[in-house]
N, C-alpha and C positions, 0 to 999 in steps of 0.2 A: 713516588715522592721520597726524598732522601729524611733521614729522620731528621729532629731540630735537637738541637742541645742546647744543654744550659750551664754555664761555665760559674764555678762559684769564683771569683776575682776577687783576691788579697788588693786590699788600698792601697795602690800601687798610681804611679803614671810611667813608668818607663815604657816606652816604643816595645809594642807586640807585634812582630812581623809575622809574613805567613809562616806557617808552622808552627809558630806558639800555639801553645796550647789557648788561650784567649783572646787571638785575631781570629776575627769572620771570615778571613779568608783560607783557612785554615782546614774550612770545613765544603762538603756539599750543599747541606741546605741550609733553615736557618737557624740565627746561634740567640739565644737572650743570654745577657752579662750582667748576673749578679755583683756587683761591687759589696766586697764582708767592712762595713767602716770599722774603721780603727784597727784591721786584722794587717801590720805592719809586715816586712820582710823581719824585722827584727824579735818581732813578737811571736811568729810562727814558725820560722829557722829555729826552734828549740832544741836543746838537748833533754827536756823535758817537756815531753809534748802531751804528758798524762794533764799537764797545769794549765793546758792552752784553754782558753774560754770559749768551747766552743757556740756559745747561747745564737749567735748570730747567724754561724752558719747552718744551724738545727732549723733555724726560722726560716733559713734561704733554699734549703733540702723542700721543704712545708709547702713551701709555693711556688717552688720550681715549674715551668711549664712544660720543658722540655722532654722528649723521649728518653732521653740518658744525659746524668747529671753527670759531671767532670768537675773536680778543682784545678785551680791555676796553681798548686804548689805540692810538690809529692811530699814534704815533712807532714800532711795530712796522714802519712798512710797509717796511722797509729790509730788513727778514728774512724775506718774504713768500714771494720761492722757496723760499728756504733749508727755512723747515717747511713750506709745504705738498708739499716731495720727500720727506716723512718718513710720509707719510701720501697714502692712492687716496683719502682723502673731502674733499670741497671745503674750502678753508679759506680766511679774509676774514680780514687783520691790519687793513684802514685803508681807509677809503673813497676814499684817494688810488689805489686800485687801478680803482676806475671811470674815472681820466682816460683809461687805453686806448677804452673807447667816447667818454666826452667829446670827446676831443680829434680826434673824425673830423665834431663837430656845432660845438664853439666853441672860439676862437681861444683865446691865453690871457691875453689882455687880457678877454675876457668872462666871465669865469669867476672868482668873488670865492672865495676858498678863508677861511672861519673856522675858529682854531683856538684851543689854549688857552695856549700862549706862540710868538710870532711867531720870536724871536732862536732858539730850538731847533732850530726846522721849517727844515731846509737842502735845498739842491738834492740830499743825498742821498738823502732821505727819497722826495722825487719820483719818483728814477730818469731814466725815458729821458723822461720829462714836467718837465724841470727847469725849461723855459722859463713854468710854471705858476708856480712860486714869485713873481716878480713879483706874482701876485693875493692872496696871503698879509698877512692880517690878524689879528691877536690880540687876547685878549680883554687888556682894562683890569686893570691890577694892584690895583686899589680893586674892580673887579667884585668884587661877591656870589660868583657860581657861582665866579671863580677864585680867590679866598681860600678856600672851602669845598673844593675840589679841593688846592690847592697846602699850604693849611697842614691837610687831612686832617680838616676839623672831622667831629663827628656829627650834625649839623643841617643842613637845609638849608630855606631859604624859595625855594618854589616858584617862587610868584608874583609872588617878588621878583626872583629868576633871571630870567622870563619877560619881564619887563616892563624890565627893565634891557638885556637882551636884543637888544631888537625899538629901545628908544632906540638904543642905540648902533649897532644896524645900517641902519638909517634917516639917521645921520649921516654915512658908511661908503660907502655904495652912491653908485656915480657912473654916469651914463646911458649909460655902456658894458657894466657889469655886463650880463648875458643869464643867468647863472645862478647858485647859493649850491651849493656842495660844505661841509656840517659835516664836515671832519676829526675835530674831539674828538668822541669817542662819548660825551658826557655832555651833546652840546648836542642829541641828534634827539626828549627831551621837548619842546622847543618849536619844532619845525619848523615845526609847523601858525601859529603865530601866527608867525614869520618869513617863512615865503611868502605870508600873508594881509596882512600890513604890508608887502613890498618887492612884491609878485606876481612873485618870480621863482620858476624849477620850483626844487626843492631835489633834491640828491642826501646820503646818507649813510651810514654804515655798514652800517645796516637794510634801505636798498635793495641793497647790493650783497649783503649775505645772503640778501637773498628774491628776486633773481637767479639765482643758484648752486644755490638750495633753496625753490623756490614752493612755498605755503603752510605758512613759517616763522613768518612775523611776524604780531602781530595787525593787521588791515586799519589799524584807526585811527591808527596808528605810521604808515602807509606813505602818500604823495605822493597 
């Protein structure tokens, strides 16, 4: 039986397609969706994420059901020990938790880090990988996918995401790049077409999940 997870979800509505991190379909078995109320895109895209309140998602860690807990937002990863002491079952806030294996294979000038606002993502966020920030990139404030995240619509065009995507990352990538870490868990729907346009290996939330918890994810999701 494949494990279940339990996704902590930021008070959001925008459209979760597969590969988010919090569509069901995303996964093998089954998923429970915490909704954090009142935990905005705006409120936890911090550049200070020491101030974030986290009381709710402490409470949502408590009685999780799941085999392994995940959030729907990597700026969590600041509180990463903090809740998984709250809980024996694995728990993944941000795919910046993978720089502990990264950073024993690439430097951190190799290492292009996409997210979805660049000025928020600080070397706090990083931790003891601060010297990673340097490879921190963010998405376009005209982007599709980050007007659809930031201003919260209910729509989203896939294929427009996708493809706007793979432009800008193509512009982006410079011949020292070696790897692509998606921070934002809203970008691992189009990994496949991001590592097939730069050929570099991709790491992301998904993977750190199906790390912790083999066979979590569905195969097609993963590298």
């Amino acid at each position: 039986m494949s494990p279940k997870v339990t996704v902590l979800q930021l008070d959001t509505r925008f459209p979760r397609v597969p590969g988010d991190v919090a569509c069901k379909a995303t996964y093998r078995g089954k998923v429970e969706i915490i909704r954090i109320p009142n935990a905005t895109v705006a409120q936890v895209v911090s550049n200070r994420p020491d101030l974030i309140d986290i009381t709710a998602f402490e409470t949502a860690v408590d009685r999780a059901t799941g085999d392994v807990i995940v959030t729907s937002c990597g700026f969590l990863s600041y509180w990463q020990d903090h809740l998984a002491s709250r809980t024996p079952k694995p728990f993944v806030s941000s795919a910046l938790i993978a720089l502990e294996s990264l950073s024993r294979r690439y430097s951190a000038k190799e290492v292009l880090t996409l997210t979805f606002d660049k000025t928020s993502l600080t070397k706090q966020h990083f931790g003891a990988y601060a010297d990673y920030k340097a490879g921190v990139i963010g998405l376009p404030d005209d982007m599709h996918l980050r007007r659809v995240i930031s201003e919260n619509r209910p729509t989203l065009d896939a294929a427009r995401a996708g493809q706007e995507l793979t432009k800008f990352l193509t512009k982006v990538r410079r011949p020292h790049h070696k790897h692509l870490l998606l921070e934002c868990t809203n970008l691992p729907p189009y990994k496949a077409a991001l590592q097939s346009e730069t050929g570099l290996k991709v790491t992301d939330i998904l993977t750190c999940i199906e790390t912790v918890r083999p066979g979590t994810i569905q195969p097609r999701f993963l590298p």
